[in-house]
C-alpha positions, 0 to 999 in steps of 0.5 A, spaced: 539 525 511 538 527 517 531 528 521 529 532 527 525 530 533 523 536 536 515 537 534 516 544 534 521 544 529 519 548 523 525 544 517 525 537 520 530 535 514 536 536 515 543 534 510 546 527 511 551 527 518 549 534 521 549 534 528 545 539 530 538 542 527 539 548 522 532 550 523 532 550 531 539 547 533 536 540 537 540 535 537 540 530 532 543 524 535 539 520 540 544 518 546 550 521 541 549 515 536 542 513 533 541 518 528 533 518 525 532 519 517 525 519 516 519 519 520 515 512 518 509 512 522 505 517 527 500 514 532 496 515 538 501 516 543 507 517 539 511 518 533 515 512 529 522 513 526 527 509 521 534 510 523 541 508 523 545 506 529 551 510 528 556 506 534 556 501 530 561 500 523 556 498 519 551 502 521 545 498 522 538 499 521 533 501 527 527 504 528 525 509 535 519 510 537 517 517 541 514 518 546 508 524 544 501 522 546 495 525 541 489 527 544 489 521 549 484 522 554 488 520 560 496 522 558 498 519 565 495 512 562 499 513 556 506 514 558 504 508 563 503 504 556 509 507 553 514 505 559 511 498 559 512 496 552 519 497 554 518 492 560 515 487 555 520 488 549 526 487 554 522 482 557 520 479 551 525 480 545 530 475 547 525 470 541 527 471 535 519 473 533 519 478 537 524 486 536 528 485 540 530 491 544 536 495 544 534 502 548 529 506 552 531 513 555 529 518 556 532 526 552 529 533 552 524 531 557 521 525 551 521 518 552 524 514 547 524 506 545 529 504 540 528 496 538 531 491 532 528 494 525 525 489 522 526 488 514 519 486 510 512 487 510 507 486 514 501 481 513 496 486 511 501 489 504 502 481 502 495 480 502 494 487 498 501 485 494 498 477 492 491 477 494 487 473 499 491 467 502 489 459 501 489 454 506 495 452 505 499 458 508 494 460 512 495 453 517 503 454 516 502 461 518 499 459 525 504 455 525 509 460 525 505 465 529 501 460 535 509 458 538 509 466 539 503 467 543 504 462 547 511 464 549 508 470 551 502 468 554 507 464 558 510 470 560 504 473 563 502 478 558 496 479 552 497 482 547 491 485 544 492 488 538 494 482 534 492 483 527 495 483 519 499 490 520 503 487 526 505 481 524 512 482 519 514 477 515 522 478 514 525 479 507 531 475 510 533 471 515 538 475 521 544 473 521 544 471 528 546 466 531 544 461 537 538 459 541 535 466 537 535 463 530 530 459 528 527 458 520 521 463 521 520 468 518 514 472 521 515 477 527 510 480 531 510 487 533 508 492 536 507 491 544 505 497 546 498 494 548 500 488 552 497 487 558 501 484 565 498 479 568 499 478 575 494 475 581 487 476 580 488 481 575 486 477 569 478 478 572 479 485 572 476 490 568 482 494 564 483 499 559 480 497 552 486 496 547 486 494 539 484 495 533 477 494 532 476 490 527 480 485 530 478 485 538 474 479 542 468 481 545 471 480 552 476 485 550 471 490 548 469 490 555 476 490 558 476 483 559 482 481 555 484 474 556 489 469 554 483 466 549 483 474 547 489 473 542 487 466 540 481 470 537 484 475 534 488 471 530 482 467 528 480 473 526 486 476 522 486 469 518 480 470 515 481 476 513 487 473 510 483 468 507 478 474 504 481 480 503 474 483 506 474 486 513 471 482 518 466 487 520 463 484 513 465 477 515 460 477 521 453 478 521 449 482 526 442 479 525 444 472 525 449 473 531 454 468 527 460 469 522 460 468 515 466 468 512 466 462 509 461 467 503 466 470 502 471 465 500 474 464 492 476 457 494 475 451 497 477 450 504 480 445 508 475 442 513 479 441 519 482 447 519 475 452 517 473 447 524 479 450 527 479 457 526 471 457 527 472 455 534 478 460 535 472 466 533 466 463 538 465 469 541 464 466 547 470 465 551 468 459 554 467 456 547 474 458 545 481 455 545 484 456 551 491 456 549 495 456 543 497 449 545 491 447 544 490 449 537 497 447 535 495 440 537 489 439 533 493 443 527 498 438 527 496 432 530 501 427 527 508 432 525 511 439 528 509 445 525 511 446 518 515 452 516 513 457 511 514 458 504 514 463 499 507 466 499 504 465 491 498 469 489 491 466 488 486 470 485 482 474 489 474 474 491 469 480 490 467 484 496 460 485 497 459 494 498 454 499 500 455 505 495 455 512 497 448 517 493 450 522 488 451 529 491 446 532 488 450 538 485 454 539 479 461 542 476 461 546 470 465 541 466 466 542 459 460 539 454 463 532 451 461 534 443 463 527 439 467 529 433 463 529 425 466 522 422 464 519 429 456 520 429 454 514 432 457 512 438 456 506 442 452 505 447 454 497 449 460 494 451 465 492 444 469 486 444 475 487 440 474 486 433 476 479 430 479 482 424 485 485 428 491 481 427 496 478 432 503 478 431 506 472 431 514 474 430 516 479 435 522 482 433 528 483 437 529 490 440 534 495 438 541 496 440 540 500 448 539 507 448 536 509 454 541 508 460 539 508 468 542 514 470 540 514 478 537 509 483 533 513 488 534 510 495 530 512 501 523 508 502 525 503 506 518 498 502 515 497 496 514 505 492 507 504 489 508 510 484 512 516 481 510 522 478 514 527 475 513 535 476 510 539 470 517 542 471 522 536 471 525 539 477 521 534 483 519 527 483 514 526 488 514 517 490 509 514 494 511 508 498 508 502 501 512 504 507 505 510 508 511 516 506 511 521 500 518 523 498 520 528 494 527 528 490 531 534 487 532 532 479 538 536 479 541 534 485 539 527 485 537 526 491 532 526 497 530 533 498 523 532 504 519 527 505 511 527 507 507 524 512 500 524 514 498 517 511 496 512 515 498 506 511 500 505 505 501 511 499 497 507 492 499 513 487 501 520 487 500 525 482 502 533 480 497 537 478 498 541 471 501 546 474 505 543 480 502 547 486 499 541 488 500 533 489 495 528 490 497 522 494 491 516 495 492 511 500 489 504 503 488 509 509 481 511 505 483 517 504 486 523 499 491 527 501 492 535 497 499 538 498 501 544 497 507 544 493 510 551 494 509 550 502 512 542 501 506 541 507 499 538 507 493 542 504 487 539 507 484 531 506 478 529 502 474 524 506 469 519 502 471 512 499 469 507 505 475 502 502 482 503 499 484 509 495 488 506 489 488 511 484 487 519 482 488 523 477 487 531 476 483 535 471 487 539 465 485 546 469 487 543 475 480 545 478 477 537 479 481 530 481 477 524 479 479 517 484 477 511 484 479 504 488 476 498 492 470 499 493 468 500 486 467 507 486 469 513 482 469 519 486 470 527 483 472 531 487 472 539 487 479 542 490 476 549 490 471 548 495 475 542 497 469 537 497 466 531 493 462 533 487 459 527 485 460 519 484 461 514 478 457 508 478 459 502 473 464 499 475 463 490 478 468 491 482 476 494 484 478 501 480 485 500 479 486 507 475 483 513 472 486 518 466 482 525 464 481 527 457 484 531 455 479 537 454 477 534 461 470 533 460 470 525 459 474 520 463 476 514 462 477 508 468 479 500 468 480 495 473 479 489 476 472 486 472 477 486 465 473 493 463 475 499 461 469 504 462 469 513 459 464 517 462 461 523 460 463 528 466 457 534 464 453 528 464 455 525 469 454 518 465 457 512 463 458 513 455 461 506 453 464 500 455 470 497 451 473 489 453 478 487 449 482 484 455 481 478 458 483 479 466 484 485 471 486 491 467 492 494 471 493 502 468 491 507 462 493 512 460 492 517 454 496 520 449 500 527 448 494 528 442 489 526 446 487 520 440 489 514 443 488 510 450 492 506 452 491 501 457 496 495 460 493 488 463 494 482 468 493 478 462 500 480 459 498 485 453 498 492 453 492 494 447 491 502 444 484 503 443 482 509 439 478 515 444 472 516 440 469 510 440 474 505 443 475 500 437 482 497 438 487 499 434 493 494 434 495 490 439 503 490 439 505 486 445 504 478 446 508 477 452 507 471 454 512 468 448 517 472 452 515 469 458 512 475 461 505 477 465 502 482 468 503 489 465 502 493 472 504 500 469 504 503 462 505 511 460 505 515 453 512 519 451 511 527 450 511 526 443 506 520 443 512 515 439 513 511 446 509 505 449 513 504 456 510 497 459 513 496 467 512 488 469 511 483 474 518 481 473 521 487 473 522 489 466 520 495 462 519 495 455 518 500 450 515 500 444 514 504 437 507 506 438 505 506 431 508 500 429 508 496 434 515 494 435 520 492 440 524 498 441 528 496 447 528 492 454 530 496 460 534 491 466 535 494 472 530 492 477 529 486 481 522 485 482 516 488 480 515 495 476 509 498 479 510 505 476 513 508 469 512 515 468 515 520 462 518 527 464 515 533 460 521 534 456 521 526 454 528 525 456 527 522 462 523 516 465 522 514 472 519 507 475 518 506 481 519 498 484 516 493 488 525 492 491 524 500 494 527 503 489 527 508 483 531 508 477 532 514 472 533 512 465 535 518 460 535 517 452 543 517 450 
């Protein structure tokens, strides 16, 4: 695959080794040898690709970044930007910390940069990944990053815009050898905002650079100073430490932080010293180096490395809540069937005469296969879905792209971009014209699937989209995500209907009923929740799982919810009701947590289960009985998800792949 730099372009998609567009016949090739593959990130002054360097046998990976500055208030400013990011990478990217640089030209009158790609997720996707940081990882990420700041505030230059997106921590060590080696594993990136330092310029006001959120208060007046970065970072640490944003962790009427409020364990003294002095908001107060820092962080031993990061718990966020909109769809009535005239209106408890299995049965002799590995998505793909069709598999990946696979072919056919940050679920409407993308950005994409183009965005959660699903008459689209909320959406005028109110905190999933006047819900406070549409009202809450309850679904018939958990179970309840059925699967006796994924064959005879460990198992749906175990990934299963036909499963995976599986 090959992909065109031109903007203008129409048809940037272009098959494997071309070398000039079929749409609009640009060269594709950079300097005849770094060929682009997929666009992975936009920005206020360009655009961001993953590419290969073909001058090169082993064609190794890079990333080009394209000069293309968007609705910048002074253009010249910001080609001077672009251009000095390549002076401080030549300058810088000899550390082996720091992307090394490896081209800047100039070709069709666009600038271009083309550095080291490094392989690994950010900061900001581990913490979404494993949950808030202890103070064990966070002082050895200090002690990873702290060297770094004063390697380049040694060469004169601020950063200004360190924060957990720009911070890389690398799947593997670079097989490279000398001074550049070392046994760090975090990268910081992105130096577009660095700012020289020369003479008498540090006292000079300059041009307000950063993300926000993690900014000094000097810098927001165009003050940044060497102690800025130190700030940031501070600041990066306690999100890591929340997984809340920092505007929330400083209050504004007592003019002091108030991090420690939101923390879900104990915290090391020296170090909540450290970082405290590393957020004064008066510069003075601060840090003045990182040295200084790393000198009290490790009084007496040099800087530990870092391990692996393992996966706490996480603490709960403290939100304000969006109102109702005051009007309503036309949503069918919900009438609960004859023999269920008495519907619970309290919370319902599994019931104790329920009995476990204690003798998990062998599974059978394999008969589903993996057919094919989808590779493309350079990070963790967070969810898969079939169209109606079976002819497309839409992908959304924590790398902020939606990819769209040819099933006949086997093989990418475009990619989607517009998302700002990592792509949390994807989901056909029933009659394929439209897909629905959330994101970590806040928002919901709508794209038009006969154009393969964007539609329009909907706009109204106020924290991470995780989940959205679409109405059986594709005039509605329900989501729900981190700030607790349930949202309904209607997709004729394009706007909010109205909000969900119940939930104690993070909403992982949603599924329609399948007459689409009732919805069911799960996530982070162990709940599972239906809801009366017409009503627009709680009708009952069903707990039976003992932790996060991860995804849900419903069968082909309508009858049966399924809901898999964090606590190793995947439960069947019925749907009127609630009353749980049976409980087919107790994983921990194979060594098994956290069933991140689960989906209900076409025929409503197969439970899929997608793990932690990068199984997936499928079970009778009657019986309860392990029907077989599916090996073929090497991390987490995110997604599962069963074609039309039932002849084929897709699962999406934390190791950046997607496997079809076909019954033989």
């Amino acid at each position: 695959m090959s992909y065109c730099l031109n903007p203008q372009c129409q048809d940037p998609q272009n098959p494997e080794g071309t070398l000039y567009c079929i749409a609009c016949g640009s060269k594709l090739l950079l300097r005849e040898r770094y060929r682009p593959i997929k666009p992975i990130g936009r920005g206020g002054f360009g655009r961001t690709f993953f590419a290969v360097d073909e001058d090169k046998p082993s064609h190794p990976p890079c990333v080009i970044k394209q000069f293309l500055p968007q609705n910048t208030g002074d253009p010249k400013k910001a080609a001077e930007l672009f251009q000095q990011e390549a002076v401080r990478l030549d300058e810088l990217g000899k550390h082996p910390q720091i992307p090394e640089l490896l081209a800047h030209f100039e070709q069709d009158n666009y600038q271009y940069l083309v550095q080291e790609f490094i392989d690994g997720s950010n900061l900001a996707q581990k913490s979404i990944k494993k949950g808030p940081f202890d103070s064990k990882q966070i002082q050895q990420i200090l002690n990873e990053l702290l060297p770094v700041l004063q390697f380049i505030h040694e060469h004169k230059v601020i950063h200004r815009d360190i924060k957990p997106e720009n911070i890389i921590c690398r799947s593997s060590l670079p097989q490279t050898t000398g001074w550049r080696t070392n046994t760090n594993r975090l990268v910081l990136v992105d130096f577009g905002a660095a700012k020289v330092i020369t003479g008498t310029s540090l006292m000079q006001p300059g041009t307000i650079i950063g993300s926000p959120e993690y900014v000094a208060p000097e810098q927001v007046r165009g003050h940044a100073i060497f102690a800025s970065d130190i700030y940031s970072l501070g600041v990066t640490c306690i999100y890591l430490l929340t997984q809340v944003s920092p505007f929330d962790l400083f209050d504004v009427m007592k003019d002091k932080w108030v991090w420690r409020d939101y923390l879900s364990q104990s915290m090391n003294s020296m170090l909540g010293r450290i970082i405290d002095k590393m957020l004064a908001t008066n510069p003075q107060m601060r840090y003045q180096s990182a040295v200084e820092v790393i000198k009290e962080l490790n009084p007496d031993s040099p800087p530990p490395s870092l391990p692996n990061i393992s996966s706490p718990t996480p603490s709960p966020t403290r939100r304000l809540r969006v109102s109702p909109t005051p009007s309503r769809p036309s949503i069918p009535t919900y009438t609960p069937p004859k023999q269920q005239a008495k519907q619970p209106t309290n919370s319902i408890t599994a019931p104790p005469h329920v009995v476990q299995p204690t003798v998990i049965p062998q599974p059978q002799q394999s008969t589903w296969k993996c057919v094919l590995t989808l590779s493309g998505h350079f990070d963790s793909v967070n969810s898969v879905a079939f169209s109606p069709n079976g002819e497309m598999l839409a992908s959304g990946s924590r790398d902020k792209t939606i990819e769209i696979w040819d099933m006949k072919k086997g093989k990418r056919w475009f990619t989607l971009t517009g998302h700002g940050d990592s792509v949390s679920s994807v989901a056909f409407s029933p009659n394929g014209e439209m897909l629905a993308s959330s994101s970590r950005d806040k928002t919901i994409e709508i794209w038009d699937m006969k154009k393969g183009k964007r539609w329009f965005t909907l706009i109204g959660h106020y924290d991470w989209v995780d989940t959205v699903a679409f109405s059986p008459d594709n005039q509605m689209l329900a989501s729900g995500g981190r700030d607790k909320g349930i949202e309904i959406w209607n997709l004729q005028k394009a706007k909010r209907w109205f909000s969900l109110v119940g939930h104690q905190d993070r909403v992982y999933t949603v599924a329609f009923y399948k007459d689409g006047g009732m919805l069911a819900s799960a996530g982070r406070d162990q709940t599972i929740k239906i809801w009366d549409l017409q009503k627009t009202k709680e009708l009952f809450t069903i707990k039976g799982h003992s932790d996060w309850v991860r995804s849900l679904t419903l069968s082909p018939n309508g009858d049966v919810l399924v809901s898999g958990s964090r606590d190793g179970t995947i439960k069947l309840w019925q749907v009127h009701g609630g009353e749980l059925i049976s409980t087919p699967i107790q994983n921990l006796k194979y060594g098994m947590s956290d069933v991140l994924s689960v989906a209900f064959s076409p025929n409503g005879k197969i439970v899929a289960g997608g793990y932690r460990n990068g199984i997936i198992n499928l079970w009778d749906a009657i019986t309860g009985e392990l029907l077989e175990t599916l090996n073929g990934h090497s991390s987490d299963v995110f997604s599962v998800v069963f074609s039309q036909d039932g002849r084929s499963l897709a699962s999406g995976s934390n190791d950046k792949t997607i496997n079809i599986w076909r019954a033989g």
